[in-house]
Each structure stands twice: as structure tokens, then as C-alpha cells.
C-alpha positions in Angstrom: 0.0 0.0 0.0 1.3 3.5 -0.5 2.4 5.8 2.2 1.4 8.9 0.7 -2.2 8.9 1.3 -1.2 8.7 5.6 1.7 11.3 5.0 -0.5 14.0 3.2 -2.4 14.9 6.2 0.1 15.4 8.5 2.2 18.0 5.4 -1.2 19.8 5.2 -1.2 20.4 9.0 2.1 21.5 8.9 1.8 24.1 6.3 -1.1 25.8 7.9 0.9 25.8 11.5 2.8 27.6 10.0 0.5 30.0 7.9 -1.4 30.3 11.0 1.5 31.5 13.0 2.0 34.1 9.8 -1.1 35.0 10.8 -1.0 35.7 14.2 2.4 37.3 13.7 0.5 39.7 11.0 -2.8 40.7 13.0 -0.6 41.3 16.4 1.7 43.8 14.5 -1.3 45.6 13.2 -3.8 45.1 15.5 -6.2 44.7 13.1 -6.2 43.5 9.4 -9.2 42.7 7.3 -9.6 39.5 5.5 -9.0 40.1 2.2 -5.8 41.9 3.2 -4.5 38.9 5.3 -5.0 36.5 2.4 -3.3 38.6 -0.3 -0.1 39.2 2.0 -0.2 34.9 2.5 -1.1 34.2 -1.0 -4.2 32.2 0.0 -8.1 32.2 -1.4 -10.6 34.0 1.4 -12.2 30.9 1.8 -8.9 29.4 3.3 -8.4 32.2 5.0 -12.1 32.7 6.8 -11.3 29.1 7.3 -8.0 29.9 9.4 -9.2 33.0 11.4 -12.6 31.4 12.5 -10.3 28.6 14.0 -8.0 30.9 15.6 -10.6 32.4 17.1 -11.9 29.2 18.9 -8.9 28.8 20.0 -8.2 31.9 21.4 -5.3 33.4 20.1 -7.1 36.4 18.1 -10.9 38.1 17.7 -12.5 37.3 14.5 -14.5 40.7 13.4 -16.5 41.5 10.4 -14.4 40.9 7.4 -10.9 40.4 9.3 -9.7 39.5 13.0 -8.2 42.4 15.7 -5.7 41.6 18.2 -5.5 40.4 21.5 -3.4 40.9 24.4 -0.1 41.4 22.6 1.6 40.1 25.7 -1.1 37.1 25.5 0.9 33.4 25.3 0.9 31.6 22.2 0.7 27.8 22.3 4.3 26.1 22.0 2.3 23.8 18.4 2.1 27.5 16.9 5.1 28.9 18.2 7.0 26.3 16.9 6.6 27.1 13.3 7.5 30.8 14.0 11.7 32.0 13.4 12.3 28.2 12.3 15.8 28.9 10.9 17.0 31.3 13.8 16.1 28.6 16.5 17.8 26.2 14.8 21.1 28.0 14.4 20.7 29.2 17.5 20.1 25.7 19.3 23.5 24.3 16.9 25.6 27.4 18.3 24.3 26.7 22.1 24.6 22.7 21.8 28.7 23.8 20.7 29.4 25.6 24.3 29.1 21.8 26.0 32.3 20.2 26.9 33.0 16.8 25.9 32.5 14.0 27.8 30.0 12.4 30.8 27.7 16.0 31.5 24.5 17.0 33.2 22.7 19.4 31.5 19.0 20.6 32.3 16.7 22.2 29.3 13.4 23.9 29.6 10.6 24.0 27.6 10.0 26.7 24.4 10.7 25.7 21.1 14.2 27.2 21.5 15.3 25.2 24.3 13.3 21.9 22.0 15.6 23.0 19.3 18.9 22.3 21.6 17.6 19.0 22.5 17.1 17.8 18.6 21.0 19.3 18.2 22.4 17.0 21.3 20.5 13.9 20.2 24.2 13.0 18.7 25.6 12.8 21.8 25.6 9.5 24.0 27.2 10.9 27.0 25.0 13.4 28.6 22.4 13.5 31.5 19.6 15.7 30.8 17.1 16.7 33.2 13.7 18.9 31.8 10.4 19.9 32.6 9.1 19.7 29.1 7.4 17.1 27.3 8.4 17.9 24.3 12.2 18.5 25.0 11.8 14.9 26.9 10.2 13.2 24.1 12.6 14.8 21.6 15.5 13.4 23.3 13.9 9.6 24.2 13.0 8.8 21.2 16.2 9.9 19.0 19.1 9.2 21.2 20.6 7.6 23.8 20.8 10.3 26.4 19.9 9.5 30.0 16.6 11.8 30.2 15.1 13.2 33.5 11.9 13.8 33.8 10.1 16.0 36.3 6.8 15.4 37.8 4.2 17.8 38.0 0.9 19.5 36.4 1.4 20.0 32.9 0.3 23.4 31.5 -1.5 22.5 28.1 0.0 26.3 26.6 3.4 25.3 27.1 3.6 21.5 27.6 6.1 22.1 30.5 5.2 20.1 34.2 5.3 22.9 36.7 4.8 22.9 40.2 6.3 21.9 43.8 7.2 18.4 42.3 8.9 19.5 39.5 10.9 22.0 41.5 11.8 19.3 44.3 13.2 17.4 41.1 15.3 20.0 39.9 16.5 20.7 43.5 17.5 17.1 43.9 20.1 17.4 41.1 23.1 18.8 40.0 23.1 20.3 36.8 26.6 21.6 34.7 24.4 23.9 32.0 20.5 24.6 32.4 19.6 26.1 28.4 16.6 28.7 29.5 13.9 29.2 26.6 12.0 32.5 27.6 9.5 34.7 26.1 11.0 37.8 27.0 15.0 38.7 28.0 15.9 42.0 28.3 18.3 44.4 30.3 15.8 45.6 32.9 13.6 43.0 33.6 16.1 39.7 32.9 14.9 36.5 31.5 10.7 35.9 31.8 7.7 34.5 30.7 3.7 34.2 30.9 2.9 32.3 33.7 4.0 33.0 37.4 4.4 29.0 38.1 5.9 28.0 35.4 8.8 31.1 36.3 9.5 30.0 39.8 10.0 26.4 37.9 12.3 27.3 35.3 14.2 28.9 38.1 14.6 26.0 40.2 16.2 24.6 37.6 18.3 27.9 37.1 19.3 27.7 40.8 20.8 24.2 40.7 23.4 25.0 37.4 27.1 26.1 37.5 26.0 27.8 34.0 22.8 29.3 32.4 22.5 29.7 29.1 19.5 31.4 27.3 18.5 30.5 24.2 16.0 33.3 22.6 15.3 34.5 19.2 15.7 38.0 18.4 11.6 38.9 18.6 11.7 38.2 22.2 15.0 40.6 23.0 14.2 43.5 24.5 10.6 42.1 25.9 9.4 41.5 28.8 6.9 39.0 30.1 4.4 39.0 33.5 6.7 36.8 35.2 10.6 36.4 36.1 12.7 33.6 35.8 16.1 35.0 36.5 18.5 38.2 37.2 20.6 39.2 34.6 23.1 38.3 37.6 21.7 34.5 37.3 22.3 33.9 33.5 25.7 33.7 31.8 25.4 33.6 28.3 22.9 34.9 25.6 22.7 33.0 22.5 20.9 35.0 19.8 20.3 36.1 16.5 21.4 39.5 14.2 17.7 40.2 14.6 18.0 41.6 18.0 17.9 44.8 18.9 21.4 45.9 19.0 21.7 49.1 21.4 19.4 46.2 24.0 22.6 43.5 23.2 24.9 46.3 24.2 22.8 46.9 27.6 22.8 43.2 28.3 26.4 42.6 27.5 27.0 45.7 29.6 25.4 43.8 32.5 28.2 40.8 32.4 26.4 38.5 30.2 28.4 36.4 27.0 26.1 37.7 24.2 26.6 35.2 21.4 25.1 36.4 18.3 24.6 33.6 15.4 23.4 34.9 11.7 20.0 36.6 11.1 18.0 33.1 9.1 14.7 34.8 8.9 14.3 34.9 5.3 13.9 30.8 5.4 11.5 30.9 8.0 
């Protein structure tokens, strides 16, 4: 029997991930956009596009209106399925360039959830000599079912936004360990208000796995330099090294590099996004 009728599906939910996260990107930086509009810039009928934005709207992440779709909360959390087809190319480079600062030989490392930190896991699957300890199901699942990497897993309630387990048991895990390099996805890093992100419990998590590293490393695209989200995870004091892309802002780079952090800075790859 052929395989392509079972592999078309799952290419046709990929492309509109990722049209979808076009989308969102396109209202948010407007704040409003009328249909028509949207589906010329994407290069899709109205139809498809009515389609998309009713959809969206169910789930949350915009407000269909008459003829287009408005904004929401810019600062509103996007779920980790859409943000993982947003800056594709950046995170990629930017996980390869952040995998490269590990030593060789027996390691622990710790990874948190974001599609960033996802991205490192996918470029250490080569390795068969690392611990790694993570909160996120898709950063564990990444890792145990491509290499041979002893995975950690914490307990925990899992926040269905971010697929990370948070909580008191997913702290005690990361307490319980040592850790040589903890990679820190965020959704915001900037000079004043350090590394951050949506949700209050999910911060003092991704801490607890800060707390327990010799070295933090964050791993954040260029959108989210400069930005900061309701809740901290660290003090510019806590983190080590930023590894970025030529997107950032540059004069907010200076101010963090200012502050004592290694500001690593891998090629802008936005154009093959």
C-alpha cells in the first residue's frame, strides 16, 4: 500500500501551522487586518483564510470581526504547536551554536521548555554521554525517542499552553540534582527586567532549575530581546550567556552585554523561515 495517502495529512497540518502562525504574527503587529488583506499578504483564497481565522478564534489566540480579525493581548501566550513554526531557521542556528558551548565527555545538563530550548535537545541527540534533566514534554520526548541520552523527567501539572510540568514536584526534582548547564527558553530577555515569561508557576520552575546550574545559558530569538513577560525567571546576575540572532535589537545587546552576560550572536535566518 502506498504511504502517501497517511503522509499528506500530517504535510497539510504543517503548512497551515505555519500559515497560522503568519497570521497571528500579521494581526498582532497591526492590530487589526481585514480578510482580504491577510489572504493577499499569505497568498491564499478568502475561503482558506475565513477558514484559518474562525479557527483561531476558537482557540483563542485572536478576535474574529466583520471581514478580518483584531488583536489580542499582545503580551497574551501563544501555544508552543504555533510557536513552533514561528523564526524556524534562527532557533535552529541558534540551538546548533548553544549545543557547541558543551564540553566533551560524561555532562548533566538541564533544558526547559520553548521551542528554542526543544531545538537544543534535537541538536544533542548526537551525543551519548549526557544527562539531561527537563520539565518539558516535548524536550523529553525529543530526546527519548532519538538518542541515547539518560533523560530526566520531572513530575508535575502540565500546563497544556506550554507542555512544561510545573509545580512543587517539578521543583523538588530540579532541586534534587546537579546540573553543569541549564539552556533557558524564555519569552522575553531583556536588560531591565532579565529572563521571563507568561505564567507566574511555570517562572518559579524554570528557576529552580536555574538555581541548581554552574551555568545558564539562554536561548532566545531575536523577537523576544528586548521584551518582557508578567513573570521572572532570572536576574541578569543569574544567567551567563545569551545566545541570539542578528535580529535583535542591537543598542538592547549592548545593555545586556554591559550587564556581564556572554552575548553570542549567530546569523540573522529569517528569510527561510
Amino acid at each position: 500500500m502506498s504511504n502517501t495517502p497517511s503522509s499528506a495529512p500530517q504535510a497539510t497540518s504543517q503548512r497551515r501551522s505555519e500559515r497560522m502562525a503568519q497570521i497571528l504574527g500579521y494581526v498582532n503587529m497591526r492590530g487589526t487586518a481585514r480578510l482580504t488583506e491577510i489572504a493577499d499578504e499569505l497568498g491564499v483564497s478568502t475561503a482558506t483564510m475565513r477558514r484559518d481565522l474562525a479557527d483561531m478564534d476558537a482557540q483563542g489566540l485572536l478576535i474574529r470581526s466583520h471581514g478580518g480579525a483584531r488583536a489580542l493581548d499582545p503580551a497574551k501566550e501563544v501555544s508552543v504547536r504555533l510557536r513552533d513554526a514561528r523564526f524556524r531557521g534562527a532557533k535552529l542556528r541558534i540551538a546548533e551554536h548553544a549545543a557547541g558551548l558543551l564540553p566533551a565527555g560524561p555532562y548533566s545538563v538541564a533544558i526547559s521548555g520553548g521551542t528554542t530550548a526543544a531545538a537544543v535537545a534535537r541538536a544533542l541527540t548526537s551525543r551519548d554521554d549526557l544527562s539531561v534533566a527537563t520539565n518539558a514534554l516535548t524536550t523529553a520526548t525529543e530526546l527519548a525517542t532519538a538518542s541515547k541520552l539518560t533523560v530526566i523527567m520531572t513530575g508535575g501539572f502540565i500546563r497544556s499552553t506550554s507542555l512544561e510540568a510545573v509545580g512543587v514536584l517539578a521543583e523538588k526534582t530540579f532541586g534534587a540534582i546537579n546540573v553543569g548547564t541549564a539552556f533557558l527558553g524564555t519569552d522575553g530577555f531583556s536588560a531591565r527586567g532579565g529572563a521571563t515569561t507568561h505564567n507566574e508557576i511555570e517562572a518559579r520552575t524554570n528557576h529552580a532549575m536555574v538555581a541548581q546550574a554552574d551555568r545558564v545559558v539562554v536561548v532566545a530569538d531575536g523577537s523576544k530581546i528586548g521584551r518582557a513577560a508578567l513573570a521572572k525567571v532570572a536576574d541578569l546576575d543569574e544567567i551567563d550567556v545569551l545566545v541570539t540572532d542578528s535580529s535583535a535589537d542591537a543598542d538592547e545587546l549592548a545593555a545586556i552585554a554591559a550587564a556581564g552576560i556572554d552575548v553570542q550572536v549567530v546569523a540573522d535566518a529569517r528569510s527561510e523561515d
